[in-house]
N, C-alpha and C positions, 0 to 999 in steps of 0.2 A: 589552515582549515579552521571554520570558525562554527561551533556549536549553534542550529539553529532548533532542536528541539528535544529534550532529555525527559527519558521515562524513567523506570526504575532503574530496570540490568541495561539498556539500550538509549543512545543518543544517536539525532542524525546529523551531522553536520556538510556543509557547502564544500565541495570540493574548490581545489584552488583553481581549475580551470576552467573556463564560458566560454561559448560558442556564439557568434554572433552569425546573420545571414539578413539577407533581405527581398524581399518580396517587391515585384512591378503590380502597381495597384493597377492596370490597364491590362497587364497579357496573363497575369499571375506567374510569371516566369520567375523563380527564385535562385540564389545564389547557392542554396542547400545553409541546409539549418547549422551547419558544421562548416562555414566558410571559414571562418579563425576567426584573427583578430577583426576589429571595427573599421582600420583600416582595408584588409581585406576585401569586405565586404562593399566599402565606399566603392573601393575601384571598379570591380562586378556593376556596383549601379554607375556610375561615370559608361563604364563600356557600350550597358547595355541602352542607356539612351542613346548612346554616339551613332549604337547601330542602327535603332527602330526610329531616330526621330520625333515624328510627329506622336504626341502626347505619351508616353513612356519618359516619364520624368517624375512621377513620382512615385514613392516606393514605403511600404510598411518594413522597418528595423527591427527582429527578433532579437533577442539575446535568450539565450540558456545558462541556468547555471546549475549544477550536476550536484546531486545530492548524495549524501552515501549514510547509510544506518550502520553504525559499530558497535560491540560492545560496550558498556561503560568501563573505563579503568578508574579503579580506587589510588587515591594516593597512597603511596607506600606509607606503610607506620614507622614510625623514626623508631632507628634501632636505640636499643637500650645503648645505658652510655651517660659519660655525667652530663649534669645543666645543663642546657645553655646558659653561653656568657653574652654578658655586657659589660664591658670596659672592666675586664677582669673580676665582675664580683657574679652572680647568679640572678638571671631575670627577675626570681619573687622578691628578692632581696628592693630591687626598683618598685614593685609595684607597691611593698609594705611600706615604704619609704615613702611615696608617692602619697598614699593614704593618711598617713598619721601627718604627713604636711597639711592635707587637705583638711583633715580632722583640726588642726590650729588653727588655719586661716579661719575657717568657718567659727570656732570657737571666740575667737578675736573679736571677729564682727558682729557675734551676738554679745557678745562684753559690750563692745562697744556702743551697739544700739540701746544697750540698758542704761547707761550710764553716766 
């Protein structure tokens, strides 16, 4: 099910199932809106030319596809609990790490352009 529009408390998204049907643009005879699959629906028009012949051969192809409004659900709050890890040491640990790398490189390269 794939989120296709979110408000505050309310989201609506796509239900996983469509309905397909099809419509004789000549008698307006239809397969019903709810024929199933696309397959389905082909055979219904194969039949129904087979039967009428002369000019009932071509057809307008509906699909449906089924919407539902839910509530929004929050993600759970991580329970208390130590750190998270990374390769055994504590995420800030990386990120402070990560920072004062980047704080030399940068320093380097202003060295470097002065000089």
């Amino acid at each position: 099910m794939s989120t296709v529009l979110a408000g505050a408390e309310w989201v609506v998204r796509a239900e996983d199932e469509e309905a397909c049907g099809v419509i004789c643009l000549l008698c307006s005879a239809e397969s019903g809106p709810d024929a199933g699959s696309p397959r389905l629906a082909g055979v219904w028009a194969i039949e129904h030319a087979r039967r009428n012949v002369a000019g009932h051969d071509q057809f307008l192809a509906t699909a449906r596809v089924y919407w539902r409004a839910v509530p929004r659900t929050r993600p759970a709050a991580r329970p208390p609990g130590p750190e998270p890890m990374a390769k055994g040491r504590p995420v800030w640990a990386d990120v402070v790490a990560g920072s004062a790398l980047l704080g030399l490189v940068v320093l380097a390269a202003v060295t470097l352009s002065w000089g």
